[in-house]
N, C-alpha and C positions, 0 to 999 in steps of 0.2 A: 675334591670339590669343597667351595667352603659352602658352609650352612648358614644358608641365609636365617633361619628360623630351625626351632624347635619342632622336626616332623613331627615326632610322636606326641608333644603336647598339641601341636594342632591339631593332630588326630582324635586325640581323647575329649577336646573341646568342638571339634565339628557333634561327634560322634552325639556327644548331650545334650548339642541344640539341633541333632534329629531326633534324639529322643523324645526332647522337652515340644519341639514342632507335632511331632506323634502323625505324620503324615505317610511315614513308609516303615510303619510298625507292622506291615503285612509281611516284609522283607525278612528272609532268614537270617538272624543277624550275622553269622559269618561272611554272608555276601554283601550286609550293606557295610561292616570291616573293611573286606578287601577291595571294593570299590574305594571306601574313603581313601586308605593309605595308597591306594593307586593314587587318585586325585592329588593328594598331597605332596607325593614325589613328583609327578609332572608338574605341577606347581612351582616345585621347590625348583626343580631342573629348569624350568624355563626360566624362572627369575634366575638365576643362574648367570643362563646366556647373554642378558638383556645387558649385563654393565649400566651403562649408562642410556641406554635408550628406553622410552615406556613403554608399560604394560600394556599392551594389545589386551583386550578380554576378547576380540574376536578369534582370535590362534590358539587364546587357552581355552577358548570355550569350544573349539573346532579340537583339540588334542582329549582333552574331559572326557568329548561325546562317544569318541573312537575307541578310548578305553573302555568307556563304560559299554558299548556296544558289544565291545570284545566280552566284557565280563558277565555282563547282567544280560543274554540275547533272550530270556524269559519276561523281560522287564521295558523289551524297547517303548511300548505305553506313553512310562514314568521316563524317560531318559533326558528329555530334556527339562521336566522339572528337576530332576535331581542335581543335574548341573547345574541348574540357576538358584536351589537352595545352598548347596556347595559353598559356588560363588559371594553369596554373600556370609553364608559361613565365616569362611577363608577370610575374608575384608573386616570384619568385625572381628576375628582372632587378632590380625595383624594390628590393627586400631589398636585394643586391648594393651595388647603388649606392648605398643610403641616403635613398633616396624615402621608403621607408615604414616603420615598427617595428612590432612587433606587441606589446605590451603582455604 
């Protein structure tokens, strides 16, 4: 599969604007890890699929939740905050880097 992006630097740069947010510093950080790098490969995998068509945020934001449900079922509360922090995580990594423009 090619690599659209850098998982693991988007993981380490989601990972410090949770930090720097300080909003799920309640979170064991091994589980808010393996939520991110979940999020980030479905991510990465659904831009993937997409070629040429656009990003839906409603498909990835419906795939996110189901992970994260799978993952965090202590945490359902926060879940769909977490995703919507994610979210823009993820868009502001990509900006960053020069992934994406926004017209």
């Amino acid at each position: 599969m090619e690599d659209i992006f850098d998982t693991a630097a988007a993981a380490v740069k989601i990972r410090q604007n949770f930090d720097n947010e300080g909003d799920f510093s309640f979170m064991k950080p091994e589980e808010l890890d393996g939520v991110i790098k979940a999020f980030v490969e479905i991510d990465r995998d659904y831009m993937a699929e997409l070629g040429d068509e656009p990003y839906d945020e409603d498909v990835v934001c419906e795939k996110l939740t189901a992970a994260a449900n799978d993952r965090l079922p202590g945490y359902k509360p926060y879940i769909m905050r977490l995703v919507d922090d994610y979210m823009d995580f993820m868009e502001q990594y990509l900006v960053d880097e020069g992934i994406i423009e926004w017209e």
